[in-house]
N, C-alpha and C positions, 0 to 999 in steps of 0.2 A: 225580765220575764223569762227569757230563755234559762240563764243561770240557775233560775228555781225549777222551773221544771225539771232541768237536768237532773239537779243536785237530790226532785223527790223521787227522779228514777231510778237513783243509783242504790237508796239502802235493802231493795228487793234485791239487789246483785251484790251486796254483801257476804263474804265470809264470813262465819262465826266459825276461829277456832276454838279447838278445848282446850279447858284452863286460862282460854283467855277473853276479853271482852271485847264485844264487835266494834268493828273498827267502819267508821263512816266517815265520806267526801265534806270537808271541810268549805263554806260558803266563798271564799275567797278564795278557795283553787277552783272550783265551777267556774267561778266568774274570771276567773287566770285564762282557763281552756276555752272559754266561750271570746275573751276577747284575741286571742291566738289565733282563733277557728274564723273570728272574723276577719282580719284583716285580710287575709289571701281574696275573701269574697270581696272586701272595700275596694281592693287595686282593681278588682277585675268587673268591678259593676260601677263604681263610680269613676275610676282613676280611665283604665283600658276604653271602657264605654263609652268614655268622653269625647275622647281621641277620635273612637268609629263612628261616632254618632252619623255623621253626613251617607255612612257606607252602610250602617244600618236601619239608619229610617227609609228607606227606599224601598218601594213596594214588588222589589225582586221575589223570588224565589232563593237566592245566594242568601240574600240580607234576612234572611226569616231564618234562614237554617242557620246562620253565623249567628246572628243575635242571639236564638234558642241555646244553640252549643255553648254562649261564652254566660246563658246561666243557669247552666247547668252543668259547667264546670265547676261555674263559682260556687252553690250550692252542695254539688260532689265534693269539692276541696273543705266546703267547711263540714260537712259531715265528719269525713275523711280525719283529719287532725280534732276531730273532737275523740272518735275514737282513741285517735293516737295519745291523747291525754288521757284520757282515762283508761288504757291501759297499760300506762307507765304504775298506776297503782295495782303493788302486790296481793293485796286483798281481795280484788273485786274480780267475779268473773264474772263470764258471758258478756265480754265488754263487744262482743260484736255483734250484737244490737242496735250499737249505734250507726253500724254500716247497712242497716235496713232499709232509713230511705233511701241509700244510693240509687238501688235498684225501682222504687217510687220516681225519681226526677229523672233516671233514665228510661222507665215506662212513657212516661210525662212526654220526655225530648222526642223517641220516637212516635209516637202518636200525634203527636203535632203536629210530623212530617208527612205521615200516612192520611192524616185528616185536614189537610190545606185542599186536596180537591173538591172535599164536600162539605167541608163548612166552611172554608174560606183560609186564610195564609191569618195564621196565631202567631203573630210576631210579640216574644216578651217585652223587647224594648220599645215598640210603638204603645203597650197595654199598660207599662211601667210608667210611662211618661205623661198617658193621659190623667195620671192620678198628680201629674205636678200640676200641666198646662193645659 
C-alpha cells in the first residue's frame, strides 16, 4: 500500500521537459525506497524494541519518553530515506514534501510529553503492544 501511494504522489512532482516526454517513478523503485525506508524502522521497532522492552513497558515517566523517542525516530528515519530516494531522481522536484511528516511525528512526540499530565502518560510501546496481547 505504501509503494502505491508514494508512486501516485510522485507524477504531480514531475518534470515535463521540452521536447521531451515526461518521465515517471517506476513501480519497482517505489517499492525499492519504501523497503530501504523500512528497514532502519524494522531494527529500531522490532529488533532495538525488543531488547528494551522490560525498560520500556514500565509505567515511568523515562520509559514513556524513551519508548515515544525510539518511534519516532523510527518513523523520522523512514520519512527521512524516502526523501533520500526520491531525490536521487533528476526529474522530480519538490521532493521535500516528503519531509513534511517529520515535523507531524515530532508535533506528535512533543505533545505526548506535554500531555501525560492531563490525560495520562501515552506510551507508544505499551498502545503498540495492546494490539498483539
Amino acid at each position: 500500500a505504501v509503494p502505491h501511494t508514494l508512486r501516485a504522489a510522485t507524477p504531480t512532482l514531475t518534470l515535463t521537459l521540452p521536447l521531451s516526454k515526461a518521465q515517471k517513478v517506476e513501480w519497482l523503485y517505489a517499492f525499492d525506497i519504501h523497503c530501504n525506508a523500512f528497514f532502519p524502522l524494522f531494527l529500531l521497532l522490532h529488533v532495538l524494541q525488543f531488547f528494551l522492552l522490560p525498560l520500556l513497558l514500565s509505567r515511568s515517566y523515562a520509559s514513556m519518553l524513551l519508548a515515544n523517542l525510539l518511534y519516532a525516530a523510527a518513523f523520522s528515519a523512514y520519512f527521512y530515506v524516502t526523501h533520500l530516494g526520491y531525490r536521487a531522481l533528476p526529474f522530480l522536484t519538490k521532493t521535500e514534501v516528503y519531509l513534511y511528516p517529520i515535523g507531524v511525528v515530532a508535533l506528535g512526540f512533543v505533545l505526548s510529553l506535554f500531555a501525560a499530565p492531563l490525560l495520562g502518560k501515552v506510551n507508544a510501546t505499551r498502545f503498540t503492544l495492546s494490539f498483539y496481547f
